[in-house]
C-alpha positions in Angstrom: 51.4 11.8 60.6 55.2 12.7 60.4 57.4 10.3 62.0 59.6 11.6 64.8 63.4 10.0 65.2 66.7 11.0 66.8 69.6 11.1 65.0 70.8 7.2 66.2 68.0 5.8 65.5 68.0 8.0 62.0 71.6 6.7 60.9 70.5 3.3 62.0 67.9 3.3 59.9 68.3 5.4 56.9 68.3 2.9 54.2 64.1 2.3 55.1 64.2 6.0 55.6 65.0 6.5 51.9 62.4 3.7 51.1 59.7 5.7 52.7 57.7 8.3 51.2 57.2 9.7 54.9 58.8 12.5 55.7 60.3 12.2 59.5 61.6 14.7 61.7 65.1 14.6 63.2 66.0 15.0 66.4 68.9 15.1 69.1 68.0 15.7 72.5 64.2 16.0 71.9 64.8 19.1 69.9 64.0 18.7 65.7 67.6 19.2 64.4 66.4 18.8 60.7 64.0 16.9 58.3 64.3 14.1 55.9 62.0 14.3 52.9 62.4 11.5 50.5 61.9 12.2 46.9 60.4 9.3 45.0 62.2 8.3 41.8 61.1 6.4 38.9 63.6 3.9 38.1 62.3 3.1 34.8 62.2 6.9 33.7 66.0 7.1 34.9 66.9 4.3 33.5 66.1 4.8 29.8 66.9 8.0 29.9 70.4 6.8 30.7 70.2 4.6 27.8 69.5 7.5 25.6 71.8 9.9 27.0 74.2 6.6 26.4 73.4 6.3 22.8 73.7 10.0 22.1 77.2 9.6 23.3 77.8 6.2 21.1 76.5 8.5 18.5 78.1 11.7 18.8 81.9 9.6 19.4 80.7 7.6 15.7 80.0 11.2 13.8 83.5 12.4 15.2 85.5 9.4 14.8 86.5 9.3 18.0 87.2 5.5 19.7 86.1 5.4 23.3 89.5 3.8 24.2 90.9 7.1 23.4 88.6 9.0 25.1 89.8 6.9 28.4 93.7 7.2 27.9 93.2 10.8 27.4 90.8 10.7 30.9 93.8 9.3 32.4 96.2 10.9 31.3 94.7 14.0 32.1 94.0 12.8 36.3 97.6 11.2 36.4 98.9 15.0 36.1 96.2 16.9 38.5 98.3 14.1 41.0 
């Protein structure tokens, strides 16, 4: 059964929303305003996939000689004049 909240109680509690795999209607004034539908994630999945997209990088910077200190001034550099 869907869970039915209104928006306080929503904001209050949207951290154990997000842990939920319940969907749960929103609502202000007894009228559904919207719907929260949590999307499970599989941390493991998303973590090593960051760890490969992470040593792709590492790998790619190697074959190019470029050093990742480099990559940063130029990072700054470049934001310092969109200022």
């Amino acid at each position: 059964m869907t869970q039915v909240v209104g928006v306080r109680e929503f904001r209050a509690g949207l951290a154990d929303f997000i842990a939920s795999a319940e969907p749960v209607a929103v609502t202000r004034h007894g009228v559904t305003v919207g719907w929260f539908i949590p999307t499970p994630t599989d941390r493991e999945a998303e973590i090593a996939s960051l760890r490969s997209a992470a040593q792709a990088l590492d790998e790619l910077l190697t074959k190019h000689g470029v050093q990742p200190d480099e990559v940063v001034a130029e990072f700054k550099a470049a934001r310092a004049g969109q200022a």
